[in-house]
Structure formats: C-alpha cells, structure tokens
C-alpha positions, -999 to 999 in steps of 0.1 A, spaced: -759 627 885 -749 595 905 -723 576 899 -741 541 889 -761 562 864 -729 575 848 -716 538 843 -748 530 831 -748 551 802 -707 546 795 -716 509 791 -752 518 772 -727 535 748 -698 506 744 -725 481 734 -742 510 708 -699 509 699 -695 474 696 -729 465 682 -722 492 653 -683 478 648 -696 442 641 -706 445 604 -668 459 596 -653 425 616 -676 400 596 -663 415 563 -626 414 573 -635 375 577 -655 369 549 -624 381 529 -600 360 545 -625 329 536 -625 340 502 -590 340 505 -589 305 518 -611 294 490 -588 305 468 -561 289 484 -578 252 482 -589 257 450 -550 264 438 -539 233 456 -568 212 442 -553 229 406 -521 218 416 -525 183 427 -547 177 393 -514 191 376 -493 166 397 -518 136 385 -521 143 345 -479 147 348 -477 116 362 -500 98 339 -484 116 307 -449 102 316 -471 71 325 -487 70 292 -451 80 275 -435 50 289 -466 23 277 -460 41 246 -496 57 244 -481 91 238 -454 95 204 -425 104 212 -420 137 195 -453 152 211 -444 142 247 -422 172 254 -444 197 246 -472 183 263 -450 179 293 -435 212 291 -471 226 291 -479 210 325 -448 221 342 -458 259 329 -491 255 344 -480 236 374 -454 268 379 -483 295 374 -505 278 398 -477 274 422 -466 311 417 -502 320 423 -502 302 459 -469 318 468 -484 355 459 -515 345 486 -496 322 507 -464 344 514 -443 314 512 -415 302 492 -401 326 460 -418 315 432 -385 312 416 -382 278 428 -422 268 413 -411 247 383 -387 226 402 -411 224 429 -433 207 405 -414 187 392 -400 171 426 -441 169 432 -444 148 403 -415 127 415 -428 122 446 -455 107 432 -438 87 403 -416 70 434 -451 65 450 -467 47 425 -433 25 413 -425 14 451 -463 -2 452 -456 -40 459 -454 -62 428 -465 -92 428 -440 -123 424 -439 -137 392 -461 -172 389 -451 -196 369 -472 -212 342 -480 -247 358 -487 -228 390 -508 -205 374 -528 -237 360 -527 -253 389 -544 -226 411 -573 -225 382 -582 -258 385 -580 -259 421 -608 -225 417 -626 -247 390 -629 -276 412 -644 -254 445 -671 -238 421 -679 -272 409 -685 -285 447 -707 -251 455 -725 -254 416 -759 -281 418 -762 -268 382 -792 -249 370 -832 -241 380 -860 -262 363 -884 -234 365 -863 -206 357 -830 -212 342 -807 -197 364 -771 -212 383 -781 -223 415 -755 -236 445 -758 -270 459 -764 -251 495 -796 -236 478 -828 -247 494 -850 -222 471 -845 -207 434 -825 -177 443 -838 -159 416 -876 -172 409 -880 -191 446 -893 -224 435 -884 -251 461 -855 -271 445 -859 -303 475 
C-alpha cells in the first residue's frame, strides 16, 4: 500500500470517529441548558420573592396588613426566599447557603432603599395648587369651540371637521 492511501483511510476513520462522538457532545450541552434553565427560573423565583417582600412591608406600613399577621407572613417569604437561594447555591457553586436568609433580606433592602430614594415631589401649596387648575381650565377653554350639531361630541376651536362624525363645522 502507498502512502497517500494509508492517510486516506486514517482520516476516512477520524471522521467515522468524530461523526459517531457527536450525539454524546450534544447531550452533555443539552444538560448544561437544562441546567441554565433552571438557573433563570430560580432567579426569576427569587426576584418575585424580593417584590411580594417588599410590598408586604409596603402594605404593613399603609396599614393594609394587621399587625399580628405580618410576621408570619414575612417570616414565610424569607423561608422561601432562603430555599430558593439555597437551591441556586447547590447549581451555582457559589456562596454557602448559610448566608441565604440574610442574603434575602439585604435583597429586599436593596430594593426598599430603591423605591424610598425615588424623588418626591415638593409639597404645593393650596393657592398654588388652585392657581395651576385654573390656569389648565383656562387653556382648555381657549382649545374647546364647544360641542357638534350633528353629533354631539366636544370638538376644539382648531377643528375644521367633526372629529368624530366629519360634518363640516365652517
């Protein structure tokens, strides 16, 4: 045998050897998507966690929730919060899960902090307030040419045609 025919058939076979070993490296990655999966679907669980904690102690301070039932409830959250944060550590191979409960919690803080550093508006004062609504009330009276003949609707004084039935109103 010659030479060329001998490399022939050693690469005839590595093709035969790689085209046989791709099924076994799509499964390895079809488990590591499931794994991923997985993983987003925990951290969709746990920002959902983070939200309804932060609306109970929302809801708590408006006064929505009685007193004596709020503790419960928010211990609940923070045990649920923990398992699904334990459960991300375990596919993760991050932080101990130790740690889950006041992770959690600082998560909610976070996003307490968030929501209470949002700008507030300045307080107005009752003659301001009164004077910006008749300042509104007077534009909408210069745009209002009152109402259709045909139709009955609010037509503006730049109308030319019923907006809502189209009769002429020149």
């Amino acid at each position: 045998m010659e030479l060329g025919s001998i490399f022939l058939i050693f690469a005839a076979f590595i093709l035969v050897g790689v085209y046989l070993y791709a099924p076994f490296t799509q499964r390895a990655r079809r488990f590591r998507a499931d794994d991923s999966l997985e993983v987003s679907a925990l951290k969709a669980e746990r920002d959902r966690v983070v939200n309804a904690l932060q609306e109970l102690d929302f809801d708590h301070n408006l006064g929505k929730i009685p007193t004596e039932d709020y503790p419960a409830q928010r211990a609940a959250l923070l045990q649920k919060g923990a398992d699904v944060l334990r459960r991300l550590d375990e596919l993760t191979q991050g932080a101990s899960a130790s740690t889950a409960e006041a992770r959690i919690e600082k998560a909610a803080e976070a996003a307490r902090a968030d929501s209470s550093t949002t700008a507030q508006p300045a307080p107005v004062s009752d003659d301001d307030l009164e004077a910006m609504i008749a300042a509104r009330r007077k534009q909408r009276k210069e745009k209002s040419a009152g109402f259709c003949p045909k139709c009955g609707k609010a037509i503006l004084a730049s109308d030319k045609f019923c907006p809502s039935c189209g009769k002429s109103l020149q």
